[in-house]
Chimera marker file (.cmm) of the C-alpha trace (Angstrom):
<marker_set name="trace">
<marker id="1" x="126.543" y="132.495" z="107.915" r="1" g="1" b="0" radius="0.5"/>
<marker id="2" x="126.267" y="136.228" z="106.348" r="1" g="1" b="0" radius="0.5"/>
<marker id="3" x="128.255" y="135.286" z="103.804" r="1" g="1" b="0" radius="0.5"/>
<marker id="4" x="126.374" y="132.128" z="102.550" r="1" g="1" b="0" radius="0.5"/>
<marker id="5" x="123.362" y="134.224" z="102.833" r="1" g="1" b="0" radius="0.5"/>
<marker id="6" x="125.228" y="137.083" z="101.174" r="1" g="1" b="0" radius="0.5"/>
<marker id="7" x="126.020" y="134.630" z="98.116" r="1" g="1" b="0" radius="0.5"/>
<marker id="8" x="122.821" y="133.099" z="98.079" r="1" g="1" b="0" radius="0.5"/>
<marker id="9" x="121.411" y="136.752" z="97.295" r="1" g="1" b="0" radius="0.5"/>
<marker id="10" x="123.865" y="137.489" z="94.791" r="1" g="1" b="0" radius="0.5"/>
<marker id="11" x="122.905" y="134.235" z="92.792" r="1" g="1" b="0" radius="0.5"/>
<marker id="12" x="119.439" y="134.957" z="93.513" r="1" g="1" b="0" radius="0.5"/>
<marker id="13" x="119.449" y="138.502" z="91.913" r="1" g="1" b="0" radius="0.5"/>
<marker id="14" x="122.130" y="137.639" z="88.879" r="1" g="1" b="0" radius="0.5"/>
<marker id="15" x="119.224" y="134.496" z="88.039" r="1" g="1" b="0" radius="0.5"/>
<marker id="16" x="116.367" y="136.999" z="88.090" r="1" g="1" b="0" radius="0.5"/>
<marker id="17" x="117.770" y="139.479" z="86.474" r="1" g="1" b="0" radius="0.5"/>
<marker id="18" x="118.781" y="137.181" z="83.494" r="1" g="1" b="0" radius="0.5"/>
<marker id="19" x="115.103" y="136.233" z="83.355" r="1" g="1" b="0" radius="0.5"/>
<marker id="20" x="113.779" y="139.470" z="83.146" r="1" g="1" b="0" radius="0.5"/>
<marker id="21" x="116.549" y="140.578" z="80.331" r="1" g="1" b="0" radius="0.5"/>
<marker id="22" x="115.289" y="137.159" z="78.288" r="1" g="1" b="0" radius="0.5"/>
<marker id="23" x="111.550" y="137.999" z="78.827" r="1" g="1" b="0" radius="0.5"/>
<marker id="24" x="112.438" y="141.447" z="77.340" r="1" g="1" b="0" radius="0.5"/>
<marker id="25" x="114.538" y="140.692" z="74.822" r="1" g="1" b="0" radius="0.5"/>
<marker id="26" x="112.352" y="137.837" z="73.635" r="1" g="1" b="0" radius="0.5"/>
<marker id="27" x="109.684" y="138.961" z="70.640" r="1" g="1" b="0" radius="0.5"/>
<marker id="28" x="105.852" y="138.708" z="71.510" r="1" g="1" b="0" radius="0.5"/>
<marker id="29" x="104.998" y="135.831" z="68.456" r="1" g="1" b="0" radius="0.5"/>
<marker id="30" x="107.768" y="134.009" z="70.665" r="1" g="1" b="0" radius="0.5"/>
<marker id="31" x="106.042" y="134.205" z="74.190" r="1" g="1" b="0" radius="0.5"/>
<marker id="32" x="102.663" y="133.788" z="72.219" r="1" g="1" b="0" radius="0.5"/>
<marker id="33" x="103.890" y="130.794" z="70.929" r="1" g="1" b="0" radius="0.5"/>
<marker id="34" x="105.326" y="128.931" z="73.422" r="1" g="1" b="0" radius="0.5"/>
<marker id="35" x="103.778" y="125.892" z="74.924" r="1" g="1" b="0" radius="0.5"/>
<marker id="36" x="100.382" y="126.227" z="76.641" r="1" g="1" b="0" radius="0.5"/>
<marker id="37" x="100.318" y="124.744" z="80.346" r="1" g="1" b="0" radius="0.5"/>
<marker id="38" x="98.388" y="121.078" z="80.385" r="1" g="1" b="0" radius="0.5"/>
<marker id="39" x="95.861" y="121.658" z="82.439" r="1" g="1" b="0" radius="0.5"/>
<marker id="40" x="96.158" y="119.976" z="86.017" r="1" g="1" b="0" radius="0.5"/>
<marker id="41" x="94.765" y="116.753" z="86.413" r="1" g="1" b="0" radius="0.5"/>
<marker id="42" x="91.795" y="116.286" z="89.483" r="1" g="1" b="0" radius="0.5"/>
<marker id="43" x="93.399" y="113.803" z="91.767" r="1" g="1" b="0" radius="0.5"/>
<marker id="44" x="90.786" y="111.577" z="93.120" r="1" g="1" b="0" radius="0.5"/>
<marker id="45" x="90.161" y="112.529" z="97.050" r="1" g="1" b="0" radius="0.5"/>
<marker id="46" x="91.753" y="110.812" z="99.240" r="1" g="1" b="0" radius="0.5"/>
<marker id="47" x="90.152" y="109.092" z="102.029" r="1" g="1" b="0" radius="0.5"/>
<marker id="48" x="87.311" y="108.814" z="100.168" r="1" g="1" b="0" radius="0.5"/>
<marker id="49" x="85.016" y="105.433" z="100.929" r="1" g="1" b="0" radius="0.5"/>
<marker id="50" x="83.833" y="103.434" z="98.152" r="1" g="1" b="0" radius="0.5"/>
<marker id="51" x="80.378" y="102.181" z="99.256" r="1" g="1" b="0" radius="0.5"/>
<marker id="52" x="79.342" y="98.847" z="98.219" r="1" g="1" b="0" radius="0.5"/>
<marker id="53" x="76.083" y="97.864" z="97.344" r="1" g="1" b="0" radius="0.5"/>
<marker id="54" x="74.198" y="95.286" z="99.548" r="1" g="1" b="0" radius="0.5"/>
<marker id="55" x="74.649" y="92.345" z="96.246" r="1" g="1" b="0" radius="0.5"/>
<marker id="56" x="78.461" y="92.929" z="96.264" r="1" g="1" b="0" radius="0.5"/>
<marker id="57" x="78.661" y="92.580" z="99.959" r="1" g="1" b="0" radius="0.5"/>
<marker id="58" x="76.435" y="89.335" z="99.309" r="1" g="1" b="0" radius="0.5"/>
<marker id="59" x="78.743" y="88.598" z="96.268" r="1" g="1" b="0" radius="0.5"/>
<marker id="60" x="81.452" y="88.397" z="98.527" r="1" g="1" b="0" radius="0.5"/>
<marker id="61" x="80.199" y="86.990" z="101.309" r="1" g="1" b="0" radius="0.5"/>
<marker id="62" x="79.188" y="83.402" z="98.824" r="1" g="1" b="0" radius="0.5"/>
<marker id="63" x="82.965" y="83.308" z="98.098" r="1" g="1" b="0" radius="0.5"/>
<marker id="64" x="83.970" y="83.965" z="101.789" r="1" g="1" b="0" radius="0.5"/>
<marker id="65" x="81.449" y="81.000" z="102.471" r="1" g="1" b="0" radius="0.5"/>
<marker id="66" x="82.489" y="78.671" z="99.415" r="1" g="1" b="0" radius="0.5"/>
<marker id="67" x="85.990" y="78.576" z="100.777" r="1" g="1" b="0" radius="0.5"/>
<marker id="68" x="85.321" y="78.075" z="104.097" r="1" g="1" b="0" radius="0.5"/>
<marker id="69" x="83.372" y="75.206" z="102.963" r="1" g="1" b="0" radius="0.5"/>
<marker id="70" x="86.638" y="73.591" z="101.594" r="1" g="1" b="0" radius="0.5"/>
<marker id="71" x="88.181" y="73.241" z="104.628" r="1" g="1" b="0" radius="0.5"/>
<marker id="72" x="86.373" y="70.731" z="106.931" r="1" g="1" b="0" radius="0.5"/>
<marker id="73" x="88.221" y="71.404" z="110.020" r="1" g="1" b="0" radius="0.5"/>
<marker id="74" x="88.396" y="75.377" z="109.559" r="1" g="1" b="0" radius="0.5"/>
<marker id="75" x="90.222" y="78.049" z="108.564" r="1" g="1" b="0" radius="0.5"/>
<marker id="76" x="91.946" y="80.646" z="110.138" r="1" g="1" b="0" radius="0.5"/>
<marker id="77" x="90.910" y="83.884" z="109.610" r="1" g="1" b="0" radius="0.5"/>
<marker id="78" x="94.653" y="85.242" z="108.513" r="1" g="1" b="0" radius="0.5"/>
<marker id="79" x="94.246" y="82.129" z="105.988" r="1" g="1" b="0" radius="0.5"/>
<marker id="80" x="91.416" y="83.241" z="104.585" r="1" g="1" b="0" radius="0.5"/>
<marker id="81" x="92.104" y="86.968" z="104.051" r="1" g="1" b="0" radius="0.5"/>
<marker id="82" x="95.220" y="85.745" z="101.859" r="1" g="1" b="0" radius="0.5"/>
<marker id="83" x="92.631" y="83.238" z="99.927" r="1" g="1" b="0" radius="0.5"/>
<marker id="84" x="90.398" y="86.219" z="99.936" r="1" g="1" b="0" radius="0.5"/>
<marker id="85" x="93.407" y="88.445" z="98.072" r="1" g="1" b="0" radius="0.5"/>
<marker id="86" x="93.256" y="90.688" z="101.025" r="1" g="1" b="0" radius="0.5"/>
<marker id="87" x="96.649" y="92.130" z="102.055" r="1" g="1" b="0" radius="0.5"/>
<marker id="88" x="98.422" y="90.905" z="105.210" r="1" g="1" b="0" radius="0.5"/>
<marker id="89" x="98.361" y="92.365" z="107.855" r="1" g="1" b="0" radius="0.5"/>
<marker id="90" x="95.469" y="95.197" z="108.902" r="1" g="1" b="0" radius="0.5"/>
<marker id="91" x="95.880" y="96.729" z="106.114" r="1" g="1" b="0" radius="0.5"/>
<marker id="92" x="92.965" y="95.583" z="103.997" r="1" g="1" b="0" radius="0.5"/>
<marker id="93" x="90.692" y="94.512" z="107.292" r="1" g="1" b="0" radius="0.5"/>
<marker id="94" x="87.761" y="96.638" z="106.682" r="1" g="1" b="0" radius="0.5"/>
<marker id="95" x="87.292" y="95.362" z="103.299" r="1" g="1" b="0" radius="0.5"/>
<marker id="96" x="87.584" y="92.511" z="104.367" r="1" g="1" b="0" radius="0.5"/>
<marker id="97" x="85.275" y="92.367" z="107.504" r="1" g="1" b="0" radius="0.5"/>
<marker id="98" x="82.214" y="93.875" z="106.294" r="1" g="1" b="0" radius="0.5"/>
<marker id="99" x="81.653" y="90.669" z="104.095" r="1" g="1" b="0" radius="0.5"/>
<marker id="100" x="82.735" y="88.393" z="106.575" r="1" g="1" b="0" radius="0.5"/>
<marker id="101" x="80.071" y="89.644" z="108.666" r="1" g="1" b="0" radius="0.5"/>
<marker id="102" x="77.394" y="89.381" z="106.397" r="1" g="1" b="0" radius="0.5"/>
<marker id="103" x="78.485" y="85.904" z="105.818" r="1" g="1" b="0" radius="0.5"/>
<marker id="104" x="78.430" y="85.535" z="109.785" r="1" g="1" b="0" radius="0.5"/>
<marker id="105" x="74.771" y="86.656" z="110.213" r="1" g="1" b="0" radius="0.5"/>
<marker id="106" x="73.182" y="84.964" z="107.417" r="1" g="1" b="0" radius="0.5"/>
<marker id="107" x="74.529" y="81.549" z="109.597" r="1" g="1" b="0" radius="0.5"/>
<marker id="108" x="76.039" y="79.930" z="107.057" r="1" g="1" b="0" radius="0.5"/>
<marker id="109" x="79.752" y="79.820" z="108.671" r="1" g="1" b="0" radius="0.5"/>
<marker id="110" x="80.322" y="80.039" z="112.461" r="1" g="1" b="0" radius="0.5"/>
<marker id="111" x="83.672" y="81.559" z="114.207" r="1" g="1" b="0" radius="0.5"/>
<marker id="112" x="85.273" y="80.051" z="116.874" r="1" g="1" b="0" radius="0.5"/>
<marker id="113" x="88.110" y="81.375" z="118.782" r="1" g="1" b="0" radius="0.5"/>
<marker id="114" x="89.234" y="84.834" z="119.306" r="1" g="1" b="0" radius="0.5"/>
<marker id="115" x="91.426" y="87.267" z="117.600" r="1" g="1" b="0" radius="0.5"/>
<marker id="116" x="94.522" y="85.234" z="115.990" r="1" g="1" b="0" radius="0.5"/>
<marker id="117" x="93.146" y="82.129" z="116.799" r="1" g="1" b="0" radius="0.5"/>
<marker id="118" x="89.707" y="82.446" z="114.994" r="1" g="1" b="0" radius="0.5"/>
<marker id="119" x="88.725" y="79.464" z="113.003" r="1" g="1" b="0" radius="0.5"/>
<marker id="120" x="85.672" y="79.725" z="110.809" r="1" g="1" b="0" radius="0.5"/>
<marker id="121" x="83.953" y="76.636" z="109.758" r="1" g="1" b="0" radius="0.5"/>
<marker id="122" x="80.967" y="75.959" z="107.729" r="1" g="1" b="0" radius="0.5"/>
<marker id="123" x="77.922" y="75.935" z="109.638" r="1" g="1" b="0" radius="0.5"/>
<link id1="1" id2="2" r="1" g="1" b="0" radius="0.2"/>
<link id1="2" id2="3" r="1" g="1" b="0" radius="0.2"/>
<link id1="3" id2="4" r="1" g="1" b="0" radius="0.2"/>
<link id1="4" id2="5" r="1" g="1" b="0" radius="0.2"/>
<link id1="5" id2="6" r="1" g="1" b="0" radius="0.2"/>
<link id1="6" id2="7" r="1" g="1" b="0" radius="0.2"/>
<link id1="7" id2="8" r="1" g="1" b="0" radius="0.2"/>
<link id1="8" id2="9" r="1" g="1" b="0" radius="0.2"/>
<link id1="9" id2="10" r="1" g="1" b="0" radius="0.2"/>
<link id1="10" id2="11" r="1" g="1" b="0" radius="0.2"/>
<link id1="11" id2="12" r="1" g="1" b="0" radius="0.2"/>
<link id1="12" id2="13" r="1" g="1" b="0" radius="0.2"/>
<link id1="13" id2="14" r="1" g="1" b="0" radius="0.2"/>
<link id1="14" id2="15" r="1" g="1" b="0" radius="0.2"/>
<link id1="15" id2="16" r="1" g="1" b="0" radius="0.2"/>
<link id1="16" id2="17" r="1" g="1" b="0" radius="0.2"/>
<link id1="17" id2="18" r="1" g="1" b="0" radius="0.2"/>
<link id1="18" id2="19" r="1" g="1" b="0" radius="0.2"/>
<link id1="19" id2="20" r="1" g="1" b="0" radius="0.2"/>
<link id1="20" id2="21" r="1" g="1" b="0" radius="0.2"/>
<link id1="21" id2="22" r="1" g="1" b="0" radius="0.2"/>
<link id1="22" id2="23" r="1" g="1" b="0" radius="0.2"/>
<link id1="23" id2="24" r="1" g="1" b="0" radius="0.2"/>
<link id1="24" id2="25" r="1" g="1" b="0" radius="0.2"/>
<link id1="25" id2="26" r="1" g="1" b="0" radius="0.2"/>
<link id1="26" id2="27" r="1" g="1" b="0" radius="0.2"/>
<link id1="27" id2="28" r="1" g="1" b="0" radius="0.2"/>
<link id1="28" id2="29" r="1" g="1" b="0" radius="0.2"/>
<link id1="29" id2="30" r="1" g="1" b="0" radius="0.2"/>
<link id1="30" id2="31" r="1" g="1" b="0" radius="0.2"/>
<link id1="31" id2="32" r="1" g="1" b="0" radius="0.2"/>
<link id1="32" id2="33" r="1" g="1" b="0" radius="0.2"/>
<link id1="33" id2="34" r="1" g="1" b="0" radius="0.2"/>
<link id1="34" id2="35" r="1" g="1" b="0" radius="0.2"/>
<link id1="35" id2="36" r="1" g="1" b="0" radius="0.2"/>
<link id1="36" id2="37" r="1" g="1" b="0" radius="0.2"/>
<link id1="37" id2="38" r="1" g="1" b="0" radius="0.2"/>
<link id1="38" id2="39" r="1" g="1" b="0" radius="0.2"/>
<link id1="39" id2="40" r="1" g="1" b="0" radius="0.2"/>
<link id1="40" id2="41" r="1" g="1" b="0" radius="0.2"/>
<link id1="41" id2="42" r="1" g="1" b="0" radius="0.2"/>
<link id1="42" id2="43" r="1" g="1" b="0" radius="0.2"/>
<link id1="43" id2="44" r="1" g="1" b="0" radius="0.2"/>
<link id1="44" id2="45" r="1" g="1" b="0" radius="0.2"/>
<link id1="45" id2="46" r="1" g="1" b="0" radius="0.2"/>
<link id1="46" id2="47" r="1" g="1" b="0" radius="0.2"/>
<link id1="47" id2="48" r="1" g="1" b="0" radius="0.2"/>
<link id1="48" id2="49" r="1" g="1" b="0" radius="0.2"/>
<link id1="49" id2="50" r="1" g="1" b="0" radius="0.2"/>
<link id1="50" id2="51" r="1" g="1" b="0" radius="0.2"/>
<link id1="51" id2="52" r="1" g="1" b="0" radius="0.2"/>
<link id1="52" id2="53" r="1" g="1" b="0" radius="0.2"/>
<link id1="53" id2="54" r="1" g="1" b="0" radius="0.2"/>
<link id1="54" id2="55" r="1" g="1" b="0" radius="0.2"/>
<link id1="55" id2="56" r="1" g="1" b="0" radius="0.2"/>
<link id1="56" id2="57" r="1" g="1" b="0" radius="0.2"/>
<link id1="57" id2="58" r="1" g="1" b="0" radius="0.2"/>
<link id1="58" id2="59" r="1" g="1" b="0" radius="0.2"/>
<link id1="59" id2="60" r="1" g="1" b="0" radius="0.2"/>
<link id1="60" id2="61" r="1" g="1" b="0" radius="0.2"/>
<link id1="61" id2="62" r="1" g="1" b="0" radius="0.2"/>
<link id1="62" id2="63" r="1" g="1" b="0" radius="0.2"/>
<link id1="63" id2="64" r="1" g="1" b="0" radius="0.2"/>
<link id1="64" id2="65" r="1" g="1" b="0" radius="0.2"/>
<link id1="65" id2="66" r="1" g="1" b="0" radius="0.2"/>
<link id1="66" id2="67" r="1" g="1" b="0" radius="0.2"/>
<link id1="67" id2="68" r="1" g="1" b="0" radius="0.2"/>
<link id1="68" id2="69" r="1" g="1" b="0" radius="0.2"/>
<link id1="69" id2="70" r="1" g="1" b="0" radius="0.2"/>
<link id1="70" id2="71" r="1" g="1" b="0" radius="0.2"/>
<link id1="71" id2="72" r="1" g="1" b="0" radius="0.2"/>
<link id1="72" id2="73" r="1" g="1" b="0" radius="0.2"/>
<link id1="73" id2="74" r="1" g="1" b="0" radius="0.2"/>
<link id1="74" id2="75" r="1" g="1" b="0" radius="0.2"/>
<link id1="75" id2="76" r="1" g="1" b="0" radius="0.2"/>
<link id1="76" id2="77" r="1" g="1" b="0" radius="0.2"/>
<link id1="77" id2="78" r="1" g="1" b="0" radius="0.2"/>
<link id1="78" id2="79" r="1" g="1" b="0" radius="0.2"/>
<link id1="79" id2="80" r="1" g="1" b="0" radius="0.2"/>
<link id1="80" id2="81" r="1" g="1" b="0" radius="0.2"/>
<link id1="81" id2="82" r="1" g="1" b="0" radius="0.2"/>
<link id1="82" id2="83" r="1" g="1" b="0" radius="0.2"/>
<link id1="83" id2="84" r="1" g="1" b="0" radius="0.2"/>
<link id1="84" id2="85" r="1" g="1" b="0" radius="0.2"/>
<link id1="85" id2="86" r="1" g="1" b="0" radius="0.2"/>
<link id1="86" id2="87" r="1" g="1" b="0" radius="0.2"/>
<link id1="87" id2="88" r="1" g="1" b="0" radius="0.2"/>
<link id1="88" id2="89" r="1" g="1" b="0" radius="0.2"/>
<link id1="89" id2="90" r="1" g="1" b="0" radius="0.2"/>
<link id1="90" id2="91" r="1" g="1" b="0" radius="0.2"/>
<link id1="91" id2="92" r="1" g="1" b="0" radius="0.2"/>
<link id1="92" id2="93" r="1" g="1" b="0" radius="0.2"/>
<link id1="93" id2="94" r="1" g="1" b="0" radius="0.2"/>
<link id1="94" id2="95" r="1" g="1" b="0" radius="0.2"/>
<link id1="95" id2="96" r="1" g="1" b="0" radius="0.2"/>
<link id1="96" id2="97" r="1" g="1" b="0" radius="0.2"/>
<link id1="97" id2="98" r="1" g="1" b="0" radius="0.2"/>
<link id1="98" id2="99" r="1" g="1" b="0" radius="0.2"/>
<link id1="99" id2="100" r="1" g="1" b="0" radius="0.2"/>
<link id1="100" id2="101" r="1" g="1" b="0" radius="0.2"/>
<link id1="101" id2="102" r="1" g="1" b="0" radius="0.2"/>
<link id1="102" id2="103" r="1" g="1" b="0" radius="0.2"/>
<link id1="103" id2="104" r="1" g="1" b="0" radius="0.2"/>
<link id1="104" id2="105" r="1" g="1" b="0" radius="0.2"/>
<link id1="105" id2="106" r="1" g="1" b="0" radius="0.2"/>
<link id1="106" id2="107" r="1" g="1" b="0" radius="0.2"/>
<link id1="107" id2="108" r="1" g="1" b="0" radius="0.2"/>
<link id1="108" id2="109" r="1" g="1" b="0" radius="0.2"/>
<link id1="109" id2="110" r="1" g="1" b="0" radius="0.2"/>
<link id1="110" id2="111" r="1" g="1" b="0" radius="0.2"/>
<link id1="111" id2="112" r="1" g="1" b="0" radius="0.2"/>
<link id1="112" id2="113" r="1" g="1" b="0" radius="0.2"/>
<link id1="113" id2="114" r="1" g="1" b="0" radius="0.2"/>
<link id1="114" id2="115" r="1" g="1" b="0" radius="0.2"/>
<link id1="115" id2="116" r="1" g="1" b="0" radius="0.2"/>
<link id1="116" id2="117" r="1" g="1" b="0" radius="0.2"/>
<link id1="117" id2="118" r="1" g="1" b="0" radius="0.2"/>
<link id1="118" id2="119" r="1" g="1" b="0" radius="0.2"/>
<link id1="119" id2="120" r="1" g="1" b="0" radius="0.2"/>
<link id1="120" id2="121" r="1" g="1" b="0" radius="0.2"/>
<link id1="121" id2="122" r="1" g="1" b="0" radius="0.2"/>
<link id1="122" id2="123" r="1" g="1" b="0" radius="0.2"/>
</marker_set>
């Protein structure tokens, strides 16, 4: 191990040395002109919740409605996230549930069932 670690330091100093000597030997109108850094981009935050307004929750909730209206018998819920474009699985739930239950108190569609097995059908 002292050895590795021995070599490692060796390469270490040899590379910083041979920086320094270039940084030296280099003329100021070079380092002056060398590329300027681009400046770092914001990332967006993440975590951050996009709030909807109360007409794009209703927005959604008419097309959650209209297709449940297309099915006579019902559709299951995993059925209509997919229709909805929502991705399987719980990964797009909450964007997906808020709507739905807008669409579920204004008593236009009804649920029946429970957790996989939820149909909802037009009311």
């Amino acid at each position: 191990m002292s050895r590795l670690h021995d070599t490692i330091d060796g390469l270490a100093f040899e590379f910083a040395h041979r920086v320094l000597r270039a940084v030296r030997d280099a003329s100021l109108e070079e380092i002056a002109s060398g590329r300027v850094a681009p400046e770092p981009v914001e990332k967006p935050k993440k975590g951050k919740r996009v709030r909807r307004s109360p007409e794009e929750l209703g927005r959604l909730a008419d097309k959650i409605v209209s297709l449940v209206s297309r099915h006579p018998k019902g559709i299951l819920a995993e059925k209509l996230k997919r229709a909805m474009g929502v991705p399987a699985g719980n990964v797009g739930a909450k964007a997906f549930t808020k709507p739905l239950s807008f669409a579920l108190a204004s008593k236009r569609i009804k649920k029946l069932g429970a957790r996989r097995q939820t149909i909802y059908v037009a009311a």
